[in-house]
Structure formats: structure tokens, C-alpha cells
C-alpha positions as CSV (number, residue, x, y, z in Angstrom):
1,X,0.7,9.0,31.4
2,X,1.9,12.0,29.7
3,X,4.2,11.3,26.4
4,X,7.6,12.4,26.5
5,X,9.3,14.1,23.5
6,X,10.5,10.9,21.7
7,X,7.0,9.6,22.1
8,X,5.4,12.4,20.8
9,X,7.7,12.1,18.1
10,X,6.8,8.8,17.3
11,X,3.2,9.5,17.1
12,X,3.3,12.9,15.3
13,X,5.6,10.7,12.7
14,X,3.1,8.1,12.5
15,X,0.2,10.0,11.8
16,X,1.8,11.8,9.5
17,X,2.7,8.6,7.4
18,X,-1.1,7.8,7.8
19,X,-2.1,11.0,6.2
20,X,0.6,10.4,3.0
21,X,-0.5,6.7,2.8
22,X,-4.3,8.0,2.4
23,X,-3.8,11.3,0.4
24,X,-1.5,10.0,-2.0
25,X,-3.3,6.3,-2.3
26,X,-6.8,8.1,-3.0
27,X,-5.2,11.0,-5.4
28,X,-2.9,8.5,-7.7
29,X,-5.7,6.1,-7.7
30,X,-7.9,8.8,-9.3
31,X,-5.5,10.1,-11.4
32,X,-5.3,6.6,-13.1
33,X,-8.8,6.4,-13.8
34,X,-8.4,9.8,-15.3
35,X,-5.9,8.9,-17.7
36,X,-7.3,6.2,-19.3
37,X,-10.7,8.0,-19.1
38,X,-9.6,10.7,-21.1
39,X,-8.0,8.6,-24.1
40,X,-5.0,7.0,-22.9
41,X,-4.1,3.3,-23.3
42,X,-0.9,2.7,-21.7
43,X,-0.5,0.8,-19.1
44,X,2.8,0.0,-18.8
45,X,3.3,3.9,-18.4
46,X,0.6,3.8,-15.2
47,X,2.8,0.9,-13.8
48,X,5.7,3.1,-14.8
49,X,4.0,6.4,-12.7
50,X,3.6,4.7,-9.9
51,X,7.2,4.0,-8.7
52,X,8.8,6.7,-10.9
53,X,9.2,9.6,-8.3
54,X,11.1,7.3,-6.2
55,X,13.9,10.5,-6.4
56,X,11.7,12.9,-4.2
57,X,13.1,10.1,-1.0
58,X,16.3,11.6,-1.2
59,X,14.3,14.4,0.4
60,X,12.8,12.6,3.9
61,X,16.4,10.8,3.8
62,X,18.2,13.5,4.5
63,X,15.2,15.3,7.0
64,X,15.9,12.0,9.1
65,X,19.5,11.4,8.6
66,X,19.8,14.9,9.7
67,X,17.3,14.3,13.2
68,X,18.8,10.7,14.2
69,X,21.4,10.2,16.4
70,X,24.9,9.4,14.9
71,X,24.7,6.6,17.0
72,X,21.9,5.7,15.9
73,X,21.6,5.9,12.6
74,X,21.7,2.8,10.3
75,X,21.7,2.4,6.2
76,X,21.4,0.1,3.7
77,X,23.7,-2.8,3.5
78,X,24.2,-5.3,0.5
79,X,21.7,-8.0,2.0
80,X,19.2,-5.8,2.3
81,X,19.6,-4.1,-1.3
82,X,19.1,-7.3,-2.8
83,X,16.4,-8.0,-0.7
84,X,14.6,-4.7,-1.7
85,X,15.3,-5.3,-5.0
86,X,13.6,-8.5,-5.4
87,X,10.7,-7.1,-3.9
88,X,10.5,-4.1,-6.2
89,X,10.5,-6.4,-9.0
90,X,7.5,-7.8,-7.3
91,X,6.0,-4.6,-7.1
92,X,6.3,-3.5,-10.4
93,X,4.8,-6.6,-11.5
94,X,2.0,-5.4,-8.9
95,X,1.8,-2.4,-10.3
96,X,1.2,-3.5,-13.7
97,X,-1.4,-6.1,-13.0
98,X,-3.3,-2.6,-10.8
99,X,-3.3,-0.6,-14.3
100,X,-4.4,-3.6,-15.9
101,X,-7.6,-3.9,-13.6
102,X,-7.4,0.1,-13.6
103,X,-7.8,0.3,-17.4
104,X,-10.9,-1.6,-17.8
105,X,-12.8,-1.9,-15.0
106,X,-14.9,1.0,-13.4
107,X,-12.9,2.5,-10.1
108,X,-15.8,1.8,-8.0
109,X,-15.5,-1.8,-8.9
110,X,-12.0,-2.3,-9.4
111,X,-11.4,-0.6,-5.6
112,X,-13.8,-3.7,-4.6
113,X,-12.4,-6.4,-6.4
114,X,-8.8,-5.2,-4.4
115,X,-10.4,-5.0,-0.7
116,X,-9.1,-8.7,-0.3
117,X,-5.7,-7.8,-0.6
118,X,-6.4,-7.3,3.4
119,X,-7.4,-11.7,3.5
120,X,-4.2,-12.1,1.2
121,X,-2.4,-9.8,3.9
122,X,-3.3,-12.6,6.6
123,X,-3.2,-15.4,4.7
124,X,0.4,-14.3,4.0
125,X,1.5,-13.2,7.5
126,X,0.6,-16.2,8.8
127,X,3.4,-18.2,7.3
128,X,5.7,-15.6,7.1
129,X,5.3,-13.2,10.1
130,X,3.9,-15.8,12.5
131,X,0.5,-13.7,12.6
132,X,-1.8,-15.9,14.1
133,X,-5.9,-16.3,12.5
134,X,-8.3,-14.8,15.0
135,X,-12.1,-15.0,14.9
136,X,-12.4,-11.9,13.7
137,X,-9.5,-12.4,10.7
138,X,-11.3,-15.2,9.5
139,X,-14.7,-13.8,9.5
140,X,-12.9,-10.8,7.5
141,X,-11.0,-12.5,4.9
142,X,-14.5,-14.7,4.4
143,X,-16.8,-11.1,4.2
144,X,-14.1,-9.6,1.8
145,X,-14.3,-13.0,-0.7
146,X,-17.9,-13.0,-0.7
147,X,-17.9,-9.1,-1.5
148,X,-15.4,-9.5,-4.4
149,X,-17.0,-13.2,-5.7
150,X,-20.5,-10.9,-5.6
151,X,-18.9,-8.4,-7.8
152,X,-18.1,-11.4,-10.3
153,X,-21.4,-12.8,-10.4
154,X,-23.1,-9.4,-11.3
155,X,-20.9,-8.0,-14.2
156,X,-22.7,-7.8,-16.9
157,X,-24.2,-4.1,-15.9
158,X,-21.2,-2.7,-14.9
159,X,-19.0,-2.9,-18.2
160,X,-18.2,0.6,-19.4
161,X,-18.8,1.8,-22.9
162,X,-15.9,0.4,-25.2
163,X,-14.7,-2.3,-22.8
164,X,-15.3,-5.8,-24.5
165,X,-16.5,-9.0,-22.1
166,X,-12.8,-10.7,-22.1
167,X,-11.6,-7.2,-21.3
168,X,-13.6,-6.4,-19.2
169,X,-12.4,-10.0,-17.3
170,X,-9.0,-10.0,-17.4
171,X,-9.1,-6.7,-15.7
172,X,-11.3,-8.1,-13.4
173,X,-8.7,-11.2,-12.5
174,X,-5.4,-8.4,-13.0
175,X,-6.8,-6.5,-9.7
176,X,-7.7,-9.9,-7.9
177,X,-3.9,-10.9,-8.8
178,X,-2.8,-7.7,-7.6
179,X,-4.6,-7.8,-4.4
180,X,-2.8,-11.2,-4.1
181,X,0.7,-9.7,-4.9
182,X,0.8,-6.9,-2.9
183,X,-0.8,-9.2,0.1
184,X,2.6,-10.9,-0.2
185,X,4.4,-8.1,-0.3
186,X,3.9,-6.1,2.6
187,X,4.8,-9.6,5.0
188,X,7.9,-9.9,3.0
189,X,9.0,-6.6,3.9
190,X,8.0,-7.1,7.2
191,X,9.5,-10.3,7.1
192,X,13.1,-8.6,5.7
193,X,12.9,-6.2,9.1
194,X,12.6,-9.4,11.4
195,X,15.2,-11.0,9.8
196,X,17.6,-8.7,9.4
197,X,21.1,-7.8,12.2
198,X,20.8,-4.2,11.3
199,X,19.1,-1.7,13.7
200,X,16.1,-0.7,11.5
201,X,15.5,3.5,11.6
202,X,13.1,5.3,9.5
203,X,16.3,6.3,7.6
204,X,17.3,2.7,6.5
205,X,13.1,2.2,6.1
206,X,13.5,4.8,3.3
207,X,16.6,3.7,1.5
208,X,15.3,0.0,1.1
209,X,12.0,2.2,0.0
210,X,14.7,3.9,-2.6
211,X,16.1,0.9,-4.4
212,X,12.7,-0.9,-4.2
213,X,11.3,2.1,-6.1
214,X,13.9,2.0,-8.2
215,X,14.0,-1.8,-9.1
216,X,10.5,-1.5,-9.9
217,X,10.7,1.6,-12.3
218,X,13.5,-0.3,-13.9
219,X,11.0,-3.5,-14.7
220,X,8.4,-1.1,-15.7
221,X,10.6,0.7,-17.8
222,X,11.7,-2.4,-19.9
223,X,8.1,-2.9,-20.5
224,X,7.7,0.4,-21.9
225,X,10.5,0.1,-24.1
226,X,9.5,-3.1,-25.3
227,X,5.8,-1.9,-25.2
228,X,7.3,1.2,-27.6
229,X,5.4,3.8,-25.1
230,X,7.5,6.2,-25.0
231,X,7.4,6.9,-28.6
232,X,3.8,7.2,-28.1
233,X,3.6,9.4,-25.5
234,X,3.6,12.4,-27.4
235,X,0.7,11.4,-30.2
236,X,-1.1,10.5,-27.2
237,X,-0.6,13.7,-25.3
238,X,-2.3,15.0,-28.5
239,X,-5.1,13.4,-29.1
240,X,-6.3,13.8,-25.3
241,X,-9.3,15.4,-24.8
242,X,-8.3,17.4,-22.0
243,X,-5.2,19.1,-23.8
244,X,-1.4,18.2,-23.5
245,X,-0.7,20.6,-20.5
246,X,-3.4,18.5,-18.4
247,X,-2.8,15.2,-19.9
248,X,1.5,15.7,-18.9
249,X,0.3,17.6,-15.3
250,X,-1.5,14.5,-14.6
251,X,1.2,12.6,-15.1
252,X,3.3,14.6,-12.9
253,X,1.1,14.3,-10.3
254,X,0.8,10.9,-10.9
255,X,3.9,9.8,-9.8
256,X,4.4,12.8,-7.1
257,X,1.1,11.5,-5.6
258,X,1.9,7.2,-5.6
259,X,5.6,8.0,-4.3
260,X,3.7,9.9,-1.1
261,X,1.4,6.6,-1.2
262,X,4.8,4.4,-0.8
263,X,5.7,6.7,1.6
264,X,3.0,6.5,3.9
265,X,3.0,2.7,3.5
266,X,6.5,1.8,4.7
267,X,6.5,4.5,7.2
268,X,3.2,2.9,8.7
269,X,5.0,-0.5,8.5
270,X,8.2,0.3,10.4
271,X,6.3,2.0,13.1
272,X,3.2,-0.7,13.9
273,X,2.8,-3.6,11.2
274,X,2.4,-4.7,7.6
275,X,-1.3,-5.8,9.1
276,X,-2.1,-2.3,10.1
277,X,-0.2,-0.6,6.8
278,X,-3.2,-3.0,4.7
279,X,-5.9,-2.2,7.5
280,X,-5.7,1.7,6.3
281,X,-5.6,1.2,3.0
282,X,-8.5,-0.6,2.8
283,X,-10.3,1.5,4.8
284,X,-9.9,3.7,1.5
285,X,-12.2,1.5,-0.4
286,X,-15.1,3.4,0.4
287,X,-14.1,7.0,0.7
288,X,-12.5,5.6,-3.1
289,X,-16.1,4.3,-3.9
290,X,-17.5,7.9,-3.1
291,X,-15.2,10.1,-5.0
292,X,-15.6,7.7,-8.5
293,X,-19.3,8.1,-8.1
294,X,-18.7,12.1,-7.8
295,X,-16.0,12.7,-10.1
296,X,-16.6,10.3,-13.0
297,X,-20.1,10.0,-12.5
298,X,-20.1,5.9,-12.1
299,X,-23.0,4.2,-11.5
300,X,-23.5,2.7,-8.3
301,X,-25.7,-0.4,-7.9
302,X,-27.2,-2.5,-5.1
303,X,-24.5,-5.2,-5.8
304,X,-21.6,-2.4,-5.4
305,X,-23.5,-1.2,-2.1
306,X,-24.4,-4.6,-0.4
307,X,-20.4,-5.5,-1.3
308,X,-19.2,-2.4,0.0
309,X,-21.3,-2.8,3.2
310,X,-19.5,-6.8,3.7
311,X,-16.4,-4.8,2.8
312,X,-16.7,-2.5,5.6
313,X,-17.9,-5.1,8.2
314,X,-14.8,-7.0,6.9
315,X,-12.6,-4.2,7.8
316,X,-14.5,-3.7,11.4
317,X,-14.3,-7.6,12.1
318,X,-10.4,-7.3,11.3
319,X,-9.6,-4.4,13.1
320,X,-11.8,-5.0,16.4
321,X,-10.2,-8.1,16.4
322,X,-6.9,-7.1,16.4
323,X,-7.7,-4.3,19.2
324,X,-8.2,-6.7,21.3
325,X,-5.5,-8.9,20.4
326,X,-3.1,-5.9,21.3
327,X,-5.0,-5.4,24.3
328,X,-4.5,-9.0,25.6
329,X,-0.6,-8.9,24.6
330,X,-0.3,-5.5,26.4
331,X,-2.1,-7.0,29.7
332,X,0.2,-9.8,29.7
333,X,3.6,-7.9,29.4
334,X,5.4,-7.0,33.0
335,X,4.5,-3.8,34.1
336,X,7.9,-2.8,33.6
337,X,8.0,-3.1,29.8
338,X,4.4,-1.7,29.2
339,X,4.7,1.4,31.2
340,X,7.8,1.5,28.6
341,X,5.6,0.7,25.5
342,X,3.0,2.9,26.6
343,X,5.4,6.6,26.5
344,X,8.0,5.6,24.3
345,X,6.2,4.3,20.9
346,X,3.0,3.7,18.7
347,X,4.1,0.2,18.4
348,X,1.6,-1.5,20.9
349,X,2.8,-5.3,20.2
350,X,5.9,-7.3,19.3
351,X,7.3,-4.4,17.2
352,X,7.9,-2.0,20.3
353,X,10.8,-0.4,19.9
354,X,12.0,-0.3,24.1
355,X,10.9,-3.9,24.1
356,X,13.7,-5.2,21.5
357,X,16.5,-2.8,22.7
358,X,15.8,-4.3,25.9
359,X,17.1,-7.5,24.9
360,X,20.8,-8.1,25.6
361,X,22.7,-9.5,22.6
362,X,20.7,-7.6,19.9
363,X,20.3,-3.9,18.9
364,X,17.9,-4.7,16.1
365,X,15.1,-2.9,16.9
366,X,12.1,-5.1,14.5
């Protein structure tokens, strides 16, 4: 069936959040490792980076308030401000514990010790979302905890130069915890858009994305004042040994690159699923895994390959299994409503957009 123009527009917007979710999540990962590779120390700043650009939204809020229909269009209320803002505290917090983990543990391990955050992602949507445990989503989340609990057991190899045992630990239990966080997050979000009685458009998707961003830079921000970081910055811009013009671009870049990541994210989320938005970024984890090997020459041993390899058949279980979920759900929908799904929307499940307007007394469109 050939796609009409909102369709197309649908799926051009979709992949398009795809490609900013995995550009910007493998570039701002990188650019972590960099900076504490090359002499700095602060991680409060790298939790700070990651939300900071949150004022280059204002620029896809105003392409898709311009593009939407009057009619159409939705924004922010009150509710859901405080609703984003709660959840950008949690993400700062998240953000923190990941350049915690970041700062002391080799990328190609720390990128492993994260990959669960796809089990916490079910685990999570579960009770929140109603997303139900497959065959395939158990056999995941169990392939995933065996690949990070191998990392664990085979440390002692791994530790870079500088890194003490206990540091090298509680980085190792910061990126498990912020696996765990961000697990939460993404069905709390999802959660806010079920809940909600206000017609959810990309538009709205990006303001909430705005003041979670902000609320989040905010938290981070406390903890660099208290943290006295900002009053370092410039010492440590000179003592860097790649120069204070690199050391401040890759900063820049920093935050340009993790805002596109947030981007991609909740963009990905609004059109499909919070399952889906954590299925592609852990499909990352070994394109991640090559580039640390490449760039900062890590070592990469049998443990790192045999857990990147239950890693990937993880991801394969999940993802197979919820193919055929979605293919089950679309053979049992009239015929009616899945011509409908099939040219109007990406959305192949619950989330289709046609589906909800369909329904009589609500124009919410989760």
C-alpha cells in the first residue's frame, strides 16, 4: 500500500530521530571518555554537559509549531511541567551516576556494564506501561545480567592506569545504577503521555523535553557550585594536554552532541515506544565497543567479547520478540483500523496515532 504524505512524514520524522539518537549518543559518549582521558576530573561538569544545550530545542519547537496544524497543535500545561520536572531531576541524577562510571571505568566496559538498562526498561514497563514479559524479554534481560555479572567477575585486568580498586568499583556500581535509573525513566515518560488529557504532538514532546532539560541542568548545576567546578574550569583548561581551545571545543560539542541524543530519544518515544527508544540505544553498545578500541586504543579481552556477543543475542532475543508481538497485535486488529495503521504512522501497536483519534470521547492521541 503506497504511503500518503502524512505517512511519509511520519517515517521520514522517525528516522530522522533515529539518526540523532545514535549520532549524538555515540559522539557525547566519546567525548566523555575524552575529557577525563586527557586530564579532567569533573564530573559534575560531564553530568552538567549532558543536559546543558537544552536551549538549541527552541529550534525544532518552532520548525514544528510552524508545520502543525493550529488545530492541532498542543503545549505544555502546568501538570505536565511538574511532571517533566520531576523527571529531569531524575535524570540529572542519571547523568551523574553515567560520568561517575564514565570517569573510571574503560568505555568498552562501562558501555557493557549499561546494556541492562534494556532488562531495567522491561522490568519497569511492566508495572508501569502494562508491557507484558515475552519469551524472548526474559531470555534478554537474563543474557544482558549474565553479560554485565561476567564483566564483574573478571575486573582485575581491565583497571586503567591511575584508577584505584574501590574506584574502579564504584564506577562500576554508578553505571549499573544508571542503567537502572534511566530504565525507569523512559516508562515514566511514557507513562506521563498515557496519562495525560492533552493531545500529545511532537511540539508538546519537545517542550516537556525543554523543562526536563532544564530541571536537570539546574540539579547539576547545584552540584557544581557546591562541587566549586566552575572555579576550576579554567586551571583545568590549562593543564590539559590537548590545549584549552580543544579541551573548551570538546565541551561544546559535548553538550551540542547529548542534547541531539535527547532529541533522538523522546522523538523515538512519541512515535513507537519507550521499549523501542532503549532497543536502539543499546544496539550502540557495540558500534561503542568498536570505536573505544580504535580511538583510545582499549584493550579488548575474551571476557569483553563473549559479553558483548550475550549482549547482542540479548538485543536479538528482545527485538525478534517483540516483532512478533507487533505482528500478532496487527493480525488481530479489524481490517479497518490496520489498513489505517498501516499508511498513516510508524506506530505499529497501541500507540497508533488513527487508532486513538478513533475513539469517541478522547482526542489524546498516546
Amino acid at each position: 500500500m503506497p504511503l500518503d504524505k502524512k505517512s511519509l512524514g511520519q517515517w521520514i520524522l522517525l528516522i530522522s530521530n533515529c539518526l540523532a539518537l545514535s549520532i549524538g549518543g555515540c559522539v557525547g559518549t566519546l567525548l566523555i571518555r575524552f575529557y577525563f582521558l586527557h586530564g579532567g576530573n569533573r564530573i559534575w561538569l560531564c553530568a552538567w554537559l549532558q543536559t546543558a544545550g537544552c536551549p538549541l530545542l527552541f529550534l525544532p519547537i518552532w520548525i514544528s509549531s510552524r508545520t502543525e496544524k493550529p488545530s492541532e497543535s498542543t503545549h505544555v500545561t502546568r501538570n505536565l511541567c511538574l511532571a517533566s520536572a520531576v523527571i529531569g531531576v531524575l535524570m540529572g541524577l542519571d547523568n551523574f551516576l553515567y560520568a561517575w562510571g564514565l570517569a573510571y571505568l574503560p568505555l568498552s566496559t562501562s558501555s557493557l556494564v549499561i546494556a541492562p538498562q534494556l532488562a531495567f526498561n522491561a522490568f519497569f514497563a511492566f508495572f508501569l506501561v502494562k508491557q507484558k514479559f515475552t519469551p524472548y524479554s526474559i531470555n534478554s534481560i537474563i543474557l544482558l545480567t549474565m553479560a554485565a555479572a561476567m564483566l564483574a567477575f573478571h575486573s582485575n585486568g581491565d583497571r586503567p592506569k591511575g584508577v584505584t580498586k574501590e574506584q574502579y568499583w564504584l564506577g562500576f556500581f554508578a553505571a549499573a545504577l544508571a542503567a537502572a535509573l534511566y530504565g525507569l525513566i523512559l516508562p515514566l515518560l511514557e507513562l506521563v503521555y498515557k496519562k495525560t488529557t492533552v493531545r500529545i504532538t511532537y511540539t508538546l514532546v519537545m517542550e516537556m523535553q525543554l523543562v526536563m532539560s532544564f530541571s536537570a541542568t539546574v540539579f547539576c548545576t547545584i552540584g557544581m557550585l557546591v562541587n566549586k567546578d566552575f572555579q576550576a574550569l579554567g586551571k583545568e583548561a590549562s593543564l590539559s594536554d590537548v590545549g584549552e581551545f580543544k579541551y573548551y571545543m570538546s565541551l561544546v560539542w559535548n553538550a551540542i552532541s547529548w542534547q541531539l541524543f535527547l532529541i533522538g530519544v523522546y522523538g523515538v518515544i512519541f512515535l513507537t515506544s519507550s521499549l523501542w527508544s532503549a532497543v536502539l540505544m543499546s544496539s550502540l553498545t557495540p558500534v561503542i565497543e568498536v570505536l573505544a578500541v580504535i580511538l583510545f586504543h582499549e584493550k579488548f579481552t575474551g571476557e569483553k567479547g563473549m559479553a558483548l556477543a550475550m549482549a547482542l543475542w540479548g538485543f536479538t532475543s528482545y527485538f525478534y520478540g517483540e516483532y512478533k508481538t507487533s505482528i500478532v497485535q496487527t493480525s488481530n486488529m479489524p481490517e479497518e483500523y490496520r489498513q489505517g495503521s498501516e499508511s498513516v504512522t510508524p506506530k505499529g501497536e497501541e500507540l497508533a496515532l488513527e487508532l486513538v483519534v478513533e475513539e469517541p470521547k478522547s482526542d489524546k492521541t498516546t
